[in-house]
C-alpha positions as CSV (number, residue, x, y, z in Angstrom):
1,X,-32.2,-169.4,42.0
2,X,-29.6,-167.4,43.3
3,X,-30.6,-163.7,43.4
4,X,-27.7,-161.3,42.1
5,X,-25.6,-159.7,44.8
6,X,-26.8,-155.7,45.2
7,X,-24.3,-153.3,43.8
8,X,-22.3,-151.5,46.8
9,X,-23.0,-147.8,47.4
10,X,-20.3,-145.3,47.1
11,X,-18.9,-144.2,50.3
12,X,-21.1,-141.8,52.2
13,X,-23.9,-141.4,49.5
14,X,-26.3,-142.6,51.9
15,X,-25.4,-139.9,54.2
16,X,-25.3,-137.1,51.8
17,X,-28.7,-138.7,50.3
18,X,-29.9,-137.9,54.4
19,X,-28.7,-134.3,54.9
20,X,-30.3,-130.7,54.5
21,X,-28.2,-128.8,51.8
22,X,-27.4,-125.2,52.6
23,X,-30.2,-123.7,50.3
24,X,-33.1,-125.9,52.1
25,X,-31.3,-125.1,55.4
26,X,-31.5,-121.3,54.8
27,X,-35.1,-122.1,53.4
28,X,-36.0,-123.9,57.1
29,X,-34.4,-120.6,58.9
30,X,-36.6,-118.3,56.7
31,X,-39.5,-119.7,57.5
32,X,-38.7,-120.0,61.4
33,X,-38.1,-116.3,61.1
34,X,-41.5,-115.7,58.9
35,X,-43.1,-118.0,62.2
36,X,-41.6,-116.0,64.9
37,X,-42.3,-112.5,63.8
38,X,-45.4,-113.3,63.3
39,X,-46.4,-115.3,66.6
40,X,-44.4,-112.5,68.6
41,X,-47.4,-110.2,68.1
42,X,-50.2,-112.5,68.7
43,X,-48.0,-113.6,72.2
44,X,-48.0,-110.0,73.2
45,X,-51.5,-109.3,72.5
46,X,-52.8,-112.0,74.7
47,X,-50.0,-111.5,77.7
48,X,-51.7,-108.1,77.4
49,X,-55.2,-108.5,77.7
50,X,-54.3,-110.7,80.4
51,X,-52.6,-108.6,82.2
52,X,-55.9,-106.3,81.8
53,X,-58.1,-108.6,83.0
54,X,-55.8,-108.9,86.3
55,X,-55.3,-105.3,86.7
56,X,-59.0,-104.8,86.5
57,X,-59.5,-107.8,89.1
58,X,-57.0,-106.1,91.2
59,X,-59.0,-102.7,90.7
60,X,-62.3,-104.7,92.0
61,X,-60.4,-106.2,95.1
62,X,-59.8,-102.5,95.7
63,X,-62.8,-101.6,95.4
64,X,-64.3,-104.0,98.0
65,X,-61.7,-102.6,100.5
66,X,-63.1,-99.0,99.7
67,X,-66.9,-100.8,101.0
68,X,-65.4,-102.3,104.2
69,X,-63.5,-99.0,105.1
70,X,-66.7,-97.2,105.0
71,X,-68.8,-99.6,107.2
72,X,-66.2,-99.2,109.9
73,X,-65.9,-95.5,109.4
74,X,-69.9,-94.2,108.9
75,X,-69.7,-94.2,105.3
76,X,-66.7,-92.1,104.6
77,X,-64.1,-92.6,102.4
78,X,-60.2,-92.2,102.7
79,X,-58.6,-89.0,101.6
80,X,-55.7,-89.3,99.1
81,X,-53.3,-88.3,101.1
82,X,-53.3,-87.3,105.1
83,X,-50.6,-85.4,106.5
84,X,-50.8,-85.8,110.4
85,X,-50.7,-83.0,112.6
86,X,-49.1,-81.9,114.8
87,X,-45.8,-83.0,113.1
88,X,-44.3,-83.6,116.4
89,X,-46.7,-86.3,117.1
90,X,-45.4,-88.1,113.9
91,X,-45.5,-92.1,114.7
92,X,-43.4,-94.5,113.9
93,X,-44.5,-97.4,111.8
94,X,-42.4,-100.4,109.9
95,X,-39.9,-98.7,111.7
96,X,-40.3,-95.2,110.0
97,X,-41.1,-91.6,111.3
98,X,-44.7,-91.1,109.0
99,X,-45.7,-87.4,108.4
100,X,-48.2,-88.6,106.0
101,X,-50.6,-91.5,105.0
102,X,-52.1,-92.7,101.5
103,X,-55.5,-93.9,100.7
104,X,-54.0,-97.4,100.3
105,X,-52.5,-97.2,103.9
106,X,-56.3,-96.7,105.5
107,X,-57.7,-99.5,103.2
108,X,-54.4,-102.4,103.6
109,X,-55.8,-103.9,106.9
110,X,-59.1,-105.6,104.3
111,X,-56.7,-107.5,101.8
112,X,-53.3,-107.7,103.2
113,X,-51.2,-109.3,106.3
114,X,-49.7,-106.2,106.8
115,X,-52.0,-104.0,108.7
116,X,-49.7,-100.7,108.5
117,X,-48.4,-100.5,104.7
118,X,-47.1,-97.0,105.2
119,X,-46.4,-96.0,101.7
120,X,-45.1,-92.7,103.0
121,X,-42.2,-94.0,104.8
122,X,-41.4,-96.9,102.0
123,X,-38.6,-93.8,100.6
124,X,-35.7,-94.0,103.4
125,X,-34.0,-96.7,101.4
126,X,-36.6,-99.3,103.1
127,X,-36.5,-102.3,100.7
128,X,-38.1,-104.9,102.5
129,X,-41.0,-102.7,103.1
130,X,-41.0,-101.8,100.0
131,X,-41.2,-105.0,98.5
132,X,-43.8,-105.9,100.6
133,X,-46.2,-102.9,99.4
134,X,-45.5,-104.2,95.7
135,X,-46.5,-108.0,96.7
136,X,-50.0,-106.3,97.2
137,X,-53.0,-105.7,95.5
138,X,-52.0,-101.7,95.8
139,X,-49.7,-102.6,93.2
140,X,-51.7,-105.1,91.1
141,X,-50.9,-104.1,87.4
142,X,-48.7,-105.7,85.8
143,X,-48.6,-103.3,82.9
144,X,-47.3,-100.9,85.8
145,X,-43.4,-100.7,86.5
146,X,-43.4,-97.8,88.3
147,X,-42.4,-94.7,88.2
148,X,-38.5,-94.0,88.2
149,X,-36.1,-91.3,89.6
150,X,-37.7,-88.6,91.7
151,X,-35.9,-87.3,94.7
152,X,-37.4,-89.7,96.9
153,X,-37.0,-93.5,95.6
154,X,-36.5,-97.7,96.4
155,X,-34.5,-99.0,93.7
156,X,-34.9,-95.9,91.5
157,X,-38.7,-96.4,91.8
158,X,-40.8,-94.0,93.2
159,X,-43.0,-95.6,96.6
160,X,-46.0,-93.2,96.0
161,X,-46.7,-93.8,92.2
162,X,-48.2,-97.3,92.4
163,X,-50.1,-97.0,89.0
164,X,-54.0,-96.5,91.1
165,X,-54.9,-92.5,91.7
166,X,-57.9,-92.1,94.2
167,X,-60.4,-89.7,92.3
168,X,-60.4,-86.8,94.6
169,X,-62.9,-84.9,92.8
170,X,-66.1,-86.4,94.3
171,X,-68.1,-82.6,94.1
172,X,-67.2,-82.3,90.5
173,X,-70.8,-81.1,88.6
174,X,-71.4,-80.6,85.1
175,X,-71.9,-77.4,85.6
176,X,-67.9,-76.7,86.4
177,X,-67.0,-73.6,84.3
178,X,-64.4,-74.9,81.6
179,X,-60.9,-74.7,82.4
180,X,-61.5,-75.1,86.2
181,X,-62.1,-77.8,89.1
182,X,-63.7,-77.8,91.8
183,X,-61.2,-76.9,95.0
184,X,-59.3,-80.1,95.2
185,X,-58.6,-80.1,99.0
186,X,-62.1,-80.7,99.4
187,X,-61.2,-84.7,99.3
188,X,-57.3,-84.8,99.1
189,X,-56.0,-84.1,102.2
190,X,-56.8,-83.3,106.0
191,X,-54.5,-80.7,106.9
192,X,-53.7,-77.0,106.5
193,X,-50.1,-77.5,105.1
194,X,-50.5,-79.0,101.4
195,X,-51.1,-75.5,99.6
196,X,-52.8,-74.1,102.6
197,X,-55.9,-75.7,101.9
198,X,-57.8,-78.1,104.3
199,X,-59.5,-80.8,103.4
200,X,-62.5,-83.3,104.4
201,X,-63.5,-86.7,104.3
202,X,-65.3,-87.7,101.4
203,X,-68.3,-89.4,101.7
204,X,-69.4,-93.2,100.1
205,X,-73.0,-91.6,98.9
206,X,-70.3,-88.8,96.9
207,X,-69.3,-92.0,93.8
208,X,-71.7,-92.9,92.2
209,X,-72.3,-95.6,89.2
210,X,-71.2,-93.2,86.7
211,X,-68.4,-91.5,88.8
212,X,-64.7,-92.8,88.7
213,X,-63.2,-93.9,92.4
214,X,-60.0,-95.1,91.2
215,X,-58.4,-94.6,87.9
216,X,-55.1,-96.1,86.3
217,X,-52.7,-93.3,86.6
218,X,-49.2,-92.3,86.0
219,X,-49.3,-90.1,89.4
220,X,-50.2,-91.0,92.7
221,X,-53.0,-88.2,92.7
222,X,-55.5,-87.8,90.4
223,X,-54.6,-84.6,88.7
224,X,-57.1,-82.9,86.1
225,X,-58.7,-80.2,84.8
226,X,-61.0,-79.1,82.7
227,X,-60.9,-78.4,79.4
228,X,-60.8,-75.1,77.8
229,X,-63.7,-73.8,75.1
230,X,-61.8,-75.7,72.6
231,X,-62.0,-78.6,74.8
232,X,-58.7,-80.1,73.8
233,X,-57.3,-83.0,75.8
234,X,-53.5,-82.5,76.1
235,X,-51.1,-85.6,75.5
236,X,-50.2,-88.4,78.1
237,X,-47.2,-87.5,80.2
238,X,-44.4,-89.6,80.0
239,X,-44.0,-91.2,83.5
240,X,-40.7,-92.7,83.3
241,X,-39.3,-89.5,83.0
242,X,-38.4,-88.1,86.4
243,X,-39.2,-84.1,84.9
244,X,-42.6,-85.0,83.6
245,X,-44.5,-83.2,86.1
246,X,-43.3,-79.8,85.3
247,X,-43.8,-80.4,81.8
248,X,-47.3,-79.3,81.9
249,X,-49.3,-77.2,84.8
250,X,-51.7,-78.9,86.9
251,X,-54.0,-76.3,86.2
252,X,-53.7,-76.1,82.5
253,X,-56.9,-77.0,80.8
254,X,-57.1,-80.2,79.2
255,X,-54.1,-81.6,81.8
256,X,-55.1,-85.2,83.7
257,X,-52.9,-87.7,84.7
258,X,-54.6,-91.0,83.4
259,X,-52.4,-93.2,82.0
260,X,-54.8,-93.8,78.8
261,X,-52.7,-96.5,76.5
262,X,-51.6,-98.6,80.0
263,X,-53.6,-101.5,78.0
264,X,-53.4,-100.1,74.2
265,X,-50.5,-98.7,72.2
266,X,-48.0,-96.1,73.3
267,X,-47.3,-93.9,71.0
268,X,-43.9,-92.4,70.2
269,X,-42.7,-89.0,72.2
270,X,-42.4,-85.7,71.7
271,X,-41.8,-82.6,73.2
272,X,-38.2,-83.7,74.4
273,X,-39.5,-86.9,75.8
274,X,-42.0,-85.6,78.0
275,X,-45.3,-86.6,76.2
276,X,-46.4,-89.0,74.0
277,X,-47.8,-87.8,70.5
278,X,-51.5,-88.5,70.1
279,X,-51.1,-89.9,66.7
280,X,-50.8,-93.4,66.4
281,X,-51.7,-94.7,70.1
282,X,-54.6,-96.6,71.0
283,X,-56.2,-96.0,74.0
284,X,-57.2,-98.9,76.5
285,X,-57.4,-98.5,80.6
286,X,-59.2,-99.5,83.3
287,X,-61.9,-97.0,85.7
288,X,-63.3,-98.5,89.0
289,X,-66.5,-96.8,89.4
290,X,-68.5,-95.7,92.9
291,X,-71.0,-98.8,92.7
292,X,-67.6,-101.0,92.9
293,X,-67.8,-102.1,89.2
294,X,-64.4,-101.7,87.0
295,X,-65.0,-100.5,83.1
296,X,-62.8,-100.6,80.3
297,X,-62.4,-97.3,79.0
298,X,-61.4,-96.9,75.1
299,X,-61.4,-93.2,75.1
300,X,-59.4,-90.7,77.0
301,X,-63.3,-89.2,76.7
302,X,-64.4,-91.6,79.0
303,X,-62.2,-91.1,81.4
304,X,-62.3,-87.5,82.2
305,X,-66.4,-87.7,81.8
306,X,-66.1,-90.2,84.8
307,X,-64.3,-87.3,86.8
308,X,-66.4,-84.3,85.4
309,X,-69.5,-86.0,84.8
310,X,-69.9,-84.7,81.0
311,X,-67.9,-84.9,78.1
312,X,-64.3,-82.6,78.1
């Protein structure tokens, strides 16, 4: 039986039958949108809190190079910063005239290639050298950019401010009358021109456990002070601007330069850009301690008691 022959389509109705129409269209976008801003977050968190995890790794690599520095040098530790003296004996390394070395420069011969990193001569324009000092451990955090502007600069980023601040309060006791520290020189430098104070070497035996070696930091030194009888902890400077570090004295009580929401929240500025608000931040860094362990500290509390040994 012959079957009857299948009515013919109208022209195109198959391909209009096939296509989105401009509502289901709009529809697909909207829920793209919806999908994006609400992976975005959840992406940032976990690039984040891995970029914690390596800046604390980095802090422990550190910290082992701290250990093999003081079994070649009878347990002492490297100052902060060492001016050499006399100035007319300044040597040349990478090609530079140094009148000063960094803790990282005494501790670069454990975990790099480069056995001179001379941070203090990386601000002459020196690029290459430069770059080379970032490619290390020194400069581990990726949550760290630098610091920008500054009279002396690479690529508008300041060669001394590599996010790790040696804790050059190794003699600080409990007992420390509020809004005071203990005479910094004690462990920050070796020479009698930094605010005509000389300093010593500090000693492995002086970090305990409990005692911060190297903190994250939005200086290259380790400023604080302690707090007043209202023991009030002032707001986080604002490192990328290059005026921050007039903003507040290093001698005002509650002052520090740990850079507390480096793993959190930053919260928005005040004060003409120069400090970040303490509402609405969430603090998250990273402390490596005496023993050679690395903490995460959720308080700004916990970091200064790791300088001071008590709470501010």
């Amino acid at each position: 039986m012959a079957t009857s022959p299948r009515p013919a389509e109208p022209c195109g109705s198959s391909a209009r039958s096939k296509a989105f129409t401009l509502i289901e269209l709009l529809v697909v976008i909207g829920i793209i949108a919806v999908l994006i801003s609400v992976l975005l977050p959840v992406l940032g968190s976990a690039r984040r809190a891995a970029n914690a995890v390596k800046c604390g790794a980095a802090l422990k690599e550190i910290g082992n190079s701290f250990k093999l520095y003081s079994i070649d040098n009878k347990n002492a530790y490297p100052v902060a910063k060492w001016y050499i003296q006399p100035v007319s004996a300044d040597p040349v390394i990478n090609g530079q005239t140094v009148q000063a070395l960094y803790w990282q420069d005494f501790l670069c011969k454990y975990v790099t290639k480069n056995q001179n990193l001379n941070s203090a001569g990386l601000g002459a324009g020196n690029a290459s050298a430069f770059a080379l000092a970032r490619a290390s451990i020194f400069w581990g955090c990726p949550e760290w950019q630098g610091r920008y502007g500054g009279t002396i600069a690479v690529d508008g980023t300041s060669p001394y401010e590599n996010g790790y601040s040696l804790n050059i309060w190794p003699t600080w006791k409990p007992t420390t009358a509020l809004g005071t520290h203990p005479p910094y020189a004690q462990s920050a430098m070796d020479d009698a021109v930094q605010n005509n104070m000389k300093g010593v070497w500090p000693k492995l035996t002086q970090y305990s456990a409990s005692r911060c070696l190297v903190m994250e930091s939005n200086l290259w030194l380790l400023v604080t002070c302690g707090t007043d009888a209202t023991h009030k902890v002032l707001p986080e400077l604002n490192c990328s601007n290059p005026g921050f570090s007039g903003a507040i004295g290093f001698d005002t009580a509650g002052y520090n330069s740990i850079d507390r929401y480096r793993h959190g929240k930053y919260p928005y500025l005040t004060n003409n850009g120069l400090t970040f608000s303490v509402p609405g931040g969430r603090v998250k860094f990273n402390i490596l301690y005496g023993d050679g362990h690395v903490g995460e500290a959720l308080s700004i509390d916990e970091g200064m008691r790791s300088i001071q040994m008590r709470d501010p």
